[in-house]
N, C-alpha and C positions, 0 to 999 in steps of 0.2 A: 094828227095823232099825237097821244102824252107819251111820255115818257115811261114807261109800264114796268119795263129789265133794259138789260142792256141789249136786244138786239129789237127793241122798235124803239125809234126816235118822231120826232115833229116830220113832216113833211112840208115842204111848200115848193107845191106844181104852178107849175105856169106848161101853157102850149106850147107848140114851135113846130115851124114845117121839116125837121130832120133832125139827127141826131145829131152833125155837124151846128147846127143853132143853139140843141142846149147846152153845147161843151161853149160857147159865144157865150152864149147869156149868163153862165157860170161864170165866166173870169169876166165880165163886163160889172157884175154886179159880186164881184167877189162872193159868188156861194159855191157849194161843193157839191158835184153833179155827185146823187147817186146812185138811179138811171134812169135810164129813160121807157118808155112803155106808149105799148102802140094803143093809139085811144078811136080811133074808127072816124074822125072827126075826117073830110076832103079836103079840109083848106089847110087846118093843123093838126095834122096827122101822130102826132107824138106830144105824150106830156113828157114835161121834164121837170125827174124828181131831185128836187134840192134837198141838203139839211138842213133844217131848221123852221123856226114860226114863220104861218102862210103872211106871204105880202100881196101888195094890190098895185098895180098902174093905174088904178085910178084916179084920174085928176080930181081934186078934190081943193084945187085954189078958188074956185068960184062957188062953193060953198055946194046948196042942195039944186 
């Protein structure tokens, strides 16, 4: 999501099985959890809403 006013910003979700993960995965990747949301998934149960442009784990060293 663009930047519209000041109270919507970029997002960038990634999964995680708890909330105790995406507060992890924030200081692991230095983003700023700003929160989390129950997503229906069994395995990963919780998105976790960071600020800023969405990123990927996608390995992407071995080309296509």
């Amino acid at each position: 999501m663009k930047h519209k006013d000041k109270d919507q910003h970029e997002e960038n979700v990634h999964a995680a099985v708890s909330d105790e993960a995406c507060e992890e995965m924030g200081k692991k990747y230095g983003w700023e959890l700003i929160e989390t949301r129950d997503n229906g998934d069994k395995i990963l149960p919780k998105d976790c809403v960071f600020e800023g442009e969405q990123t990927s784990f996608e390995d992407t060293r071995y080309g296509d």
